[in-house]
N, C-alpha and C positions, 0 to 999 in steps of 0.2 A: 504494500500500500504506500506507492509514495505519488508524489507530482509536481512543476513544475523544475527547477533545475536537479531537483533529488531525482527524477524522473531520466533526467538525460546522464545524469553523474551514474546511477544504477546501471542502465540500459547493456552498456560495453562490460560490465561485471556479469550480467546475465545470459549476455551473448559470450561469453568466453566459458562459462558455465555449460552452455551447449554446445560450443564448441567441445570440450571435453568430456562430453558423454551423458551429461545430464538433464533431465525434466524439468523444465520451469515454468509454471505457471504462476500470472500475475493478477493479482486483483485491481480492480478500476473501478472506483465509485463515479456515479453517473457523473459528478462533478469534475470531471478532470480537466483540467484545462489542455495540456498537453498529451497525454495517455490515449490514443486512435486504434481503436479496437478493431478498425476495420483494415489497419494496414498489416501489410504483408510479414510473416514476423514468424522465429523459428519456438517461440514462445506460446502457451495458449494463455489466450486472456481469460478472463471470469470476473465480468460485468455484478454490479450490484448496486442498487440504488441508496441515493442515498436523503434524507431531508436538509440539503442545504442547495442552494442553484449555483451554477456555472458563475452566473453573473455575481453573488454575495464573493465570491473564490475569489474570482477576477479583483472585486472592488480592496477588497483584505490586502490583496497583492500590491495592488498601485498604491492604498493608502501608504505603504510600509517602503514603497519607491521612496514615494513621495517624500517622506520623513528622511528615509538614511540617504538619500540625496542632496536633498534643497532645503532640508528644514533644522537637522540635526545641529550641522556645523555653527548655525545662529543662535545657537538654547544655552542654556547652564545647564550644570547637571542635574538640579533637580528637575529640569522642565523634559531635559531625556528621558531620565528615569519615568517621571510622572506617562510622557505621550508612551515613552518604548512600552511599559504597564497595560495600560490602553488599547495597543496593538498586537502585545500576545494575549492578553484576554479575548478577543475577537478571535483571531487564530486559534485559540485553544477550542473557543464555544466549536467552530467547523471541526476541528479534528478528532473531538468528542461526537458530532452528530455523524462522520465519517466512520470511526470506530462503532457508534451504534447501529449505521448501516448492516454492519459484518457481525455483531454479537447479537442483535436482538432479532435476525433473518434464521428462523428456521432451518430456510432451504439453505444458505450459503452456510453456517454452520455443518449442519449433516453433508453437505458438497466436502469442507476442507474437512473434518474426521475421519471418511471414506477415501479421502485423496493420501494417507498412509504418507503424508511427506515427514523426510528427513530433515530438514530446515525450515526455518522461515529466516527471510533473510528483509531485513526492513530498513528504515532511515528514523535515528533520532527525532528526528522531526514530529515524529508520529506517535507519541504517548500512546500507552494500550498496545503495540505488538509487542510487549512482555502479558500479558494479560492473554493476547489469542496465543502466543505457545506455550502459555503457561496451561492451555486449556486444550491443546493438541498433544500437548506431551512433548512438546519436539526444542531443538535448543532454540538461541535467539541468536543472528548476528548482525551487530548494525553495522551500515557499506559506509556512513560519514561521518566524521568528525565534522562537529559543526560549531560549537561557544566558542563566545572569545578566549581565542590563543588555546583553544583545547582545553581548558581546566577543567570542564565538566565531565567530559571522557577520561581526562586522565586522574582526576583526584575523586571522582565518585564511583567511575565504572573502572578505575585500576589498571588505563589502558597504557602501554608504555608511550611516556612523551620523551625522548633520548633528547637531550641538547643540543638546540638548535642557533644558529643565526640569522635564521629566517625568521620576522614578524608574526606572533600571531596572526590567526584567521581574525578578520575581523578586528584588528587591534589599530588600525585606521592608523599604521608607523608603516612607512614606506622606504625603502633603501635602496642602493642604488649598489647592486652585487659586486659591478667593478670596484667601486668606491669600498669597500670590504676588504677584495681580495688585494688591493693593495696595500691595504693597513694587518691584514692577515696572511704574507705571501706562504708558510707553511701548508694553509688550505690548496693554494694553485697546484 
């Protein structure tokens, strides 16, 4: 269950997954903005509806442009924190009406218990895919690191973060790698 750039980050993970011999099926709530169920794809999909629109997805999406574009750079911090609040609480209500798509369907339920899968392989993003394998039996692996600079992957889900000189994700510090490797010629 992912979409928009988790959707495209995934995709070359799932294709390489078939590529080496394995079965993947993906679920696609009616909402997806990106996720085309109709195209060609080594993949089966498994459609399921869900109580949020195309268009609510869409608007969530731009609002959250709109901010970490043109709006952020201008705030304090309290006025980030207060709108960034704001904009995962909308995000979360969809991703809870998304997850209740898939727990509270019968049919999709009995679909993935019968589908005997080995993984579920999902995106942070998506609160509740510990919750459907925890209810399949099956492990969990999430495909992205996604918080700022990894701390949340790596100080709550224990994921190795090895020392880096590269920027956190999201940590809005930008460098200039030549500019490095000349203060750190060792690395070259």
């Amino acid at each position: 269950m992912v979409g928009g750039s988790h959707w495209i980050n995934m995709k070359p993970v799932l294709n390489t997954l078939i590529d080496r011999g394995h079965q993947v099926t993906v679920l696609v709530p009616s909402s997806s903005l990106l996720m085309n169920i109709s195209e060609p794809s080594h993949f089966r999909y498994e459609p399921f509806n869900v109580s949020v629109s195309v268009e609510d997805v869409e608007e969530s999406r731009n609002n959250f442009f709109q901010f970490s574009m043109y709006e952020m750079d201008h705030m304090n911090y309290l006025q980030i924190y207060i709108r960034a609040a704001e904009l995962m609480k909308t995000q979360l209500q969809i991703v809870l009406k998304i997850l209740d798509g898939v727990l509270k369907s019968e049919t999709m339920m009995k679909k993935l218990k019968e589908g005997n899968y080995d993984l579920l392989l999902s995106d942070p993003m998506h609160p509740g895919s510990d919750l459907v394998a925890d209810i399949l039996g099956i492990p969990l692996v999430f495909s992205l690191r996604f918080s700022v600079a990894n701390n949340w992957e790596r100080l709550c889900g224990q994921v190795p973060a090895p020392p880096s000189f590269v920027p956190g994700a999201k940590s809005k510090l930008t460098i200039n790698i030549s500019v490095i490797m000349h203060f750190l010629p060792e690395l070259s």
